[in-house]
Phi, psi and omega in degrees: 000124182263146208215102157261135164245157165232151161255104170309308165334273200278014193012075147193166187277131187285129212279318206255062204240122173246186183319303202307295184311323238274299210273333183266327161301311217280309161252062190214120217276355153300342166235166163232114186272146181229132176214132177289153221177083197221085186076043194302151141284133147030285178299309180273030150267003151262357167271333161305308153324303168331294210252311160308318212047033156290166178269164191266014183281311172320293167303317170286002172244001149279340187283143184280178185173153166236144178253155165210122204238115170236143171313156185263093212301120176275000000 
């Protein structure tokens, strides 16, 4: 999981953004938070419930998976 923040205020991206700090940018209308979501672990798919407020069908369609599609017999 990738964590971008912007500070509007100074309109540039904070270099340092850790997990923790993360609840505080998300409520605070001075950054715009951005996070890439590729396959969370465990821990961040509850902090992504926890904090994002996703429903958790949203967070479980990021998680990667195989499907196997069988043809159909004609």
């Amino acid at each position: 999981m990738k964590t971008l923040v912007y500070d509007r205020n100074e309109k540039k991206l904070l270099e340092k953004v850790t997990l923790k700090s993360i609840p505080y940018y998300i409520n605070n209308v001075e950054y715009l938070v951005w996070t890439d979501i590729e396959n969370p672990s465990k821990e961040n798919m509850q902090f992504l419930l926890d904090h994002f407020r996703f429903h958790p069908l949203d967070i479980e369609d990021c998680r990667a998976r195989a499907e196997v599609y069988f043809k159909s017999a004609a």
